[in-house]
C-alpha positions as semicolon CSV with decimal commas, in nm:
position;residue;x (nm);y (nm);z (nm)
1;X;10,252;12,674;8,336
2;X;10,213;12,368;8,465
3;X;10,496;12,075;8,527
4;X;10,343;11,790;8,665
5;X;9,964;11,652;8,611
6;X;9,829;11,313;8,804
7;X;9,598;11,078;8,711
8;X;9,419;10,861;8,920
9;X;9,384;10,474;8,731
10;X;9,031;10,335;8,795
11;X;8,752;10,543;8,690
12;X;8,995;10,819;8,571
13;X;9,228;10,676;8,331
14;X;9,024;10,352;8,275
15;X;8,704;10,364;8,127
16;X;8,388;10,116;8,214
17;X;8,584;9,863;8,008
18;X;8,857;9,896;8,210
19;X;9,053;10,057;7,896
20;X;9,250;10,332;7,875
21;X;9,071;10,538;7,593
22;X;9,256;10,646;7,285
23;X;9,213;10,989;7,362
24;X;9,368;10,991;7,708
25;X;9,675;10,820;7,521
26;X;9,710;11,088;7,282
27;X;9,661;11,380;7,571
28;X;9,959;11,207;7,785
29;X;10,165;11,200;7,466
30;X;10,110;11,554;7,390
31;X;10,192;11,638;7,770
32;X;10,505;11,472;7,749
33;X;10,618;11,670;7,394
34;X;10,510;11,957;7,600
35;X;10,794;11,929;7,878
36;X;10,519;11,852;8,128
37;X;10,552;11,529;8,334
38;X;10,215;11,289;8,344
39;X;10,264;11,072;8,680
40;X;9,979;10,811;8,812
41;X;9,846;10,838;9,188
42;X;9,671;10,549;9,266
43;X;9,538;10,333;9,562
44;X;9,689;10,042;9,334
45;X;10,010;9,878;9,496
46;X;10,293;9,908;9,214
47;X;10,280;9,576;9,062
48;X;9,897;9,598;8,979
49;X;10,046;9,932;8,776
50;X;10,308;9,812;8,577
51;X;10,113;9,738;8,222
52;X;9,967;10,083;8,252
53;X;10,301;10,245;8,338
54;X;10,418;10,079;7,995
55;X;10,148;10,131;7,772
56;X;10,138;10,509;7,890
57;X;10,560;10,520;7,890
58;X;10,519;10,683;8,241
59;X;10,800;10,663;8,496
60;X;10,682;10,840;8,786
61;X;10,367;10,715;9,053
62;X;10,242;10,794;9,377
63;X;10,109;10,430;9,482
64;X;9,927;10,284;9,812
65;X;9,734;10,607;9,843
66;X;10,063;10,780;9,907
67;X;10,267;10,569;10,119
68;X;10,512;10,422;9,778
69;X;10,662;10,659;9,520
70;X;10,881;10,627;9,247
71;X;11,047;10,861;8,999
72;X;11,246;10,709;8,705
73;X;11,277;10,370;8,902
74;X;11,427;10,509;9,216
75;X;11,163;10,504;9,558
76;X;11,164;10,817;9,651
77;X;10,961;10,811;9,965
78;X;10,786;10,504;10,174
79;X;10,549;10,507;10,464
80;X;10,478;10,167;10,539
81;X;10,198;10,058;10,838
82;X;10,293;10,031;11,200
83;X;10,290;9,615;11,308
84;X;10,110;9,703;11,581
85;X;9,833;9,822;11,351
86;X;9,807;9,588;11,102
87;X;9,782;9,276;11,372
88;X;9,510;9,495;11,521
89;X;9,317;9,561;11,201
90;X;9,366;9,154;11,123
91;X;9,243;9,107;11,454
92;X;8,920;9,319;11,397
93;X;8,817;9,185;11,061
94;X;8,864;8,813;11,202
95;X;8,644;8,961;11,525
96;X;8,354;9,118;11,305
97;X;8,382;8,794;11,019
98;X;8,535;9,079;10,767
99;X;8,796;8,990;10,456
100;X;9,105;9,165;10,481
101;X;9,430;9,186;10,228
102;X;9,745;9,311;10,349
103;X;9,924;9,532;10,059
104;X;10,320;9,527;9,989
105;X;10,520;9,672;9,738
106;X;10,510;9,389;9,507
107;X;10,247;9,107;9,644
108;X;9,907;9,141;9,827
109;X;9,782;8,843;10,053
110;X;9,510;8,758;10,269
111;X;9,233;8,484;10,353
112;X;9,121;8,219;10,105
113;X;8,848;8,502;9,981
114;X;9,101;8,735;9,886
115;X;9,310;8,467;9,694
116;X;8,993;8,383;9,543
117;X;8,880;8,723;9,431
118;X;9,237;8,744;9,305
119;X;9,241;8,417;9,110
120;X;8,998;8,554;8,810
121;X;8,686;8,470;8,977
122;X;8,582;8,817;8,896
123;X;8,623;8,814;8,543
124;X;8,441;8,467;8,536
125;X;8,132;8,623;8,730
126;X;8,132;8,915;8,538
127;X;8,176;8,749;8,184
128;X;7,772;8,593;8,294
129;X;7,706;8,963;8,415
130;X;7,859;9,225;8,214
131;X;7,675;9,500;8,303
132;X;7,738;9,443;8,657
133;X;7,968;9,677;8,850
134;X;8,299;9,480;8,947
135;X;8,238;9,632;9,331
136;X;7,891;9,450;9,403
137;X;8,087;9,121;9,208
138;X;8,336;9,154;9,490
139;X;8,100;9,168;9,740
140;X;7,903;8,830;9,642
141;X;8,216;8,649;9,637
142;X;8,308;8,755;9,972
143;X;7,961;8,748;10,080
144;X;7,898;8,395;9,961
145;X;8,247;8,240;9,889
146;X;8,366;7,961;10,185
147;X;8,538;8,172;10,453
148;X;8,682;7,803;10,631
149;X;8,900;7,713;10,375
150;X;9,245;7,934;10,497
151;X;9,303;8,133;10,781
152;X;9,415;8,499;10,712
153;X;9,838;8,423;10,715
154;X;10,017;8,614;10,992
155;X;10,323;8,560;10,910
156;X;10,275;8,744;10,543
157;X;10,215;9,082;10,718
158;X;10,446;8,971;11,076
159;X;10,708;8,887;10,815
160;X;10,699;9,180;10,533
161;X;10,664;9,555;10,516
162;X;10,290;9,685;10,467
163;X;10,173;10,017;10,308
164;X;9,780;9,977;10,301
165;X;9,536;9,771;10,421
166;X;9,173;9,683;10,183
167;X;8,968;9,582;10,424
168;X;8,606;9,428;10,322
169;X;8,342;9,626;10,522
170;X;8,029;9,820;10,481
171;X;7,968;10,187;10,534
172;X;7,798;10,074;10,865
173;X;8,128;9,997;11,015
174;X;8,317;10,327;10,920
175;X;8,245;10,515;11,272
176;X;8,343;10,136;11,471
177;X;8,687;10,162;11,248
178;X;8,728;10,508;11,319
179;X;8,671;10,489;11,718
180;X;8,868;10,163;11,699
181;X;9,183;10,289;11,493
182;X;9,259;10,644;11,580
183;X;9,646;10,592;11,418
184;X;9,493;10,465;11,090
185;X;9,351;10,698;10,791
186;X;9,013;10,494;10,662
187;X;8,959;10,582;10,268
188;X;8,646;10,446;10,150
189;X;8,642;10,353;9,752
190;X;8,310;10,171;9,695
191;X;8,010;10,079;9,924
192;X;8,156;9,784;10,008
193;X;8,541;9,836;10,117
194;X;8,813;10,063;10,265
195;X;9,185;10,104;10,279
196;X;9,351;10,164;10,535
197;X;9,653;10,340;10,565
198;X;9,905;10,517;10,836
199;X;9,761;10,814;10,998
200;X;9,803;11,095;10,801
201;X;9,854;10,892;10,469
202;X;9,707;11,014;10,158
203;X;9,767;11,042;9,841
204;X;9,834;11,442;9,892
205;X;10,088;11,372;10,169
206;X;10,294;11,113;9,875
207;X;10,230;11,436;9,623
208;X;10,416;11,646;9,820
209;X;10,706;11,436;9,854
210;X;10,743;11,431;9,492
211;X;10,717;11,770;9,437
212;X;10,959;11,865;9,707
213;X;11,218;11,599;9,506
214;X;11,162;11,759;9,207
215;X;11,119;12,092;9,342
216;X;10,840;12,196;9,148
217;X;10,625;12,416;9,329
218;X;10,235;12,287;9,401
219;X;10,056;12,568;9,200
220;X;10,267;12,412;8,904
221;X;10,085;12,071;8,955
222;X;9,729;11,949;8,852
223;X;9,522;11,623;8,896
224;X;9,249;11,395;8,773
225;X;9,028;11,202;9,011
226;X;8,677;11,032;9,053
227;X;8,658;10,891;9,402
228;X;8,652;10,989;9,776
229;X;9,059;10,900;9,786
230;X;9,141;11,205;9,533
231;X;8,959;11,443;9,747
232;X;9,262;11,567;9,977
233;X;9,469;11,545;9,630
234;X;9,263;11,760;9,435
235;X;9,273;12,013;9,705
236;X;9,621;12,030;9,692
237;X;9,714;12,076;9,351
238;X;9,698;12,409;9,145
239;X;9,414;12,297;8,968
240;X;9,212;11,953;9,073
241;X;8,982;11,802;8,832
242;X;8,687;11,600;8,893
243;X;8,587;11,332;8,651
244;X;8,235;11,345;8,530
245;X;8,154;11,006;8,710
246;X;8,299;11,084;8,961
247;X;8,170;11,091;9,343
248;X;7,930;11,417;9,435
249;X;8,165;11,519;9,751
250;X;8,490;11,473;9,477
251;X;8,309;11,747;9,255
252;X;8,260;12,009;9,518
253;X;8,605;12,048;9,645
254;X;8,731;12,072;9,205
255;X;8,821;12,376;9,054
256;X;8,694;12,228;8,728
257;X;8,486;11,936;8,613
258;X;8,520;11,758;8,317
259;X;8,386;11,435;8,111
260;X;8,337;11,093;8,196
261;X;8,647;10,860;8,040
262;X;8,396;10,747;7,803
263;X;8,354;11,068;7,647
264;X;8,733;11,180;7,620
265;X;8,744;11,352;7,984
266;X;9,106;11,331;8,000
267;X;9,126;11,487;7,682
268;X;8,873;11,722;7,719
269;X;8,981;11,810;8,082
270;X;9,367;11,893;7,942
271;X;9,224;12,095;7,688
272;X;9,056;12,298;7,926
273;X;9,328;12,421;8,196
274;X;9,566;12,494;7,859
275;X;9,815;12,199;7,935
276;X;9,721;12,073;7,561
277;X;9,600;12,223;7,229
278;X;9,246;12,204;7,189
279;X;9,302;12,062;6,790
């Protein structure tokens, strides 16, 4: 019997669209008149969450990749970056001509690109190209965009308490990072950027917290996932499943995979492990 399920947000719960689908909505409501508790684990920082939270009524997350989680409003376990490491990755990115944003609790802040990305200069570029993917959309405006116009602000991450890193970088400089950064976990979510987080961080480790709080046992616990982040969650759990789009190396560590979010995988997925009635 299960008593917990996650969901990761992008590519999980969202669809293409970015839209929760009608039939995940209806699965998490049926979960809930079940007894079972539906929680988000994201690499979202907790105010990029919030409309989700409400339009799901869901009270309990595992943000940051793990390092910020709440349960019924109370923070129930933080693991924010060392200084030390966060001047050092600011210090790299500036080095090797990299964008980096540094991620609180409630604000995320870095050079002009990042402000710019921020801003809705996405949306505009991808109103002219909707059927381009909102990764490679990133990448041309840090690519192109005017990297003179602001300095990346020490004295946002000197000043505040940091949980994750996104650092702009191609696959080509994962092995530099990794030599580079031995105290820092590297979790790459598109071709074009990584978070970092404290060593050891993951979206398991702020899982386990959680379930030690509520002292439900992991075998009680399933999760949803698409991307290389979920892959140390979905090994955890009692039963991890892989979305349909989801990455190749995701889908060989899942007990089960189901549909896409575009054709009711949340749904679908629920309906399979017996946490909801297949109607």
């Amino acid at each position: 019997m299960y008593k917990i399920i996650f969901f990761d947000i992008d590519g999980t719960l969202l669809n293409g669209k970015k839209r929760i689908p009608e039939s995940a909505k209806k699965a998490i409501a049926e979960l809930k008149e079940a007894g079972i508790i539906p929680a988000i684990a994201t690499g979202r920082p907790p105010f990029r969450i919030h409309e989700i939270l409400a339009e799901l009524e869901i009270e309990t997350y595992v943000s940051l990749n793990g390092q910020y989680v709440v349960h019924q409003n109370e923070v129930i376990y933080q693991n924010p970056m060392k200084k030390g490491a966060v001047k050092r990755i600011a210090k790299a990115a500036e080095l090797n001509n990299q964008t980096v944003a540094f991620c609180g609790s409630d604000k995320i802040l870095g050079n002009s690109l990042v402000s710019a990305s921020s801003k809705g200069w996405k949306k505009k570029i991808s109103n002219h190209l909707p059927f381009t993917p909102p990764h490679f959309i990133v990448n041309l405006i840090f690519k192109y965009g005017d990297k003179s116009k602001k300095p990346i602000l020490k004295e946002y991450y000197e000043n505040r308490v940091i949980y994750q890193c996104m650092l702009h970088a191609t696959e080509k400089y994962d092995a530099y990072y990794a030599k580079e950064f031995p105290d820092c976990n590297f979790m790459r979510w598109n071709p074009y950027s990584v978070d970092v987080c404290p060593e050891g961080g993951s979206k398991a480790v702020g899982i386990i917290k959680l379930l030690e709080h509520l002292h439900i046992p992991i075998e009680a616990s399933a999760a949803f996932g698409d991307g290389l982040n979920d892959i140390e969650m979905l090994k955890l759990v009692g039963t991890g499943i892989a979305m349909g789009n989801g990455r190749e190396e995701l889908k060989q560590v899942a007990d089960k995979i189901t549909e896409s979010p575009e054709k009711n995988g949340i749904q679908i997925g629920l309906q399979e492990i017996g946490a909801i009635k297949n109607k």
